[in-house]
N, C-alpha and C positions, 0 to 999 in steps of 0.2 A: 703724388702717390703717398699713401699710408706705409705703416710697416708691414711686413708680410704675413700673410696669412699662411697656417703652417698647416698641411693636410698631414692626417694618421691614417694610414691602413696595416691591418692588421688581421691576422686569422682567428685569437681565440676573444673572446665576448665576458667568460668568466671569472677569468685573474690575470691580472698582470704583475708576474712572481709571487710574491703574499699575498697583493692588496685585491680586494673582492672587486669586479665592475658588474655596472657600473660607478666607477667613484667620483664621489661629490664632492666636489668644490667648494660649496656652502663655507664649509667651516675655515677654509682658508682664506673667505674672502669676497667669494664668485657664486652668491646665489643663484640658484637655476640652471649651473652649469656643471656639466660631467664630462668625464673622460671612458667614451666607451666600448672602446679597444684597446689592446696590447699592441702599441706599433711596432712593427717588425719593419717598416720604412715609413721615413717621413719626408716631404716635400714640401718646400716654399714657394709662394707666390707674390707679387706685388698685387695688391687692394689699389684698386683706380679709386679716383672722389667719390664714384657712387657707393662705396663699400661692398666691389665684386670682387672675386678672382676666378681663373680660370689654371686651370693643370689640367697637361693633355698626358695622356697614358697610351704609350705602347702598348698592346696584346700581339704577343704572337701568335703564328694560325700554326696551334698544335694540338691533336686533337688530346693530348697527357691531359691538355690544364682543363678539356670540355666541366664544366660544372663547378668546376673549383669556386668557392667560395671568398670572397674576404669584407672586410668591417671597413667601416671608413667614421672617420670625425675629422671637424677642424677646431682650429684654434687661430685667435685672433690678437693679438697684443693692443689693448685700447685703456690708457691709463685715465681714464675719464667714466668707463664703465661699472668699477667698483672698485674695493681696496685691493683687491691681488691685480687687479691691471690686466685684466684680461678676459674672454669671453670662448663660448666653445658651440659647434654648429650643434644640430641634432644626427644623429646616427644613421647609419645607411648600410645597407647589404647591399654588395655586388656579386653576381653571380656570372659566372664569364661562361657566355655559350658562342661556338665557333659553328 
């Protein structure tokens, strides 16, 4: 196993406190990769050899959260990627229908 892969989900898309999103990495380090979400929770996983992971999500059946929306990114710790050591997925909307 790899080191973990760190999933972000999160509600807003447009800042996180100050910083505008999506924000890029470029300059730290990490061309082509961005952070972009505000995580309001984050989860770990272990990366098998093939560079997967898997995180399984509860939804409860209520019908408050029908629609509710949230953001998702990952992140990757790989010190062989580039100078900041690390890598980040592409972006994703969830939309939770019950």
């Amino acid at each position: 196993m790899g080191p973990p892969a760190l999933l972000m989900l999160g509600i807003r898309e447009d800042k996180w406190g100050p910083v505008a999103l999506p924000f890029d990495l470029t300059p730290l380090g990490a061309p082509g990769c961005r952070i972009w979400t505000a995580p309001i929770m984050q989860m770990g996983a272990p990366v098998t050899p093939s560079g997967t992971a898997q995180i399984k999500l509860g939804i409860p059946v209520d019908p408050a959260i029908n629609g509710a929306r949230l953001n998702a990114g990952g992140l990757n710790m790989d010190s062989k990627a580039n100078s900041l050591g690390m890598t980040t997925s592409s972006y994703a909307r969830i939309i939770i229908g019950i």
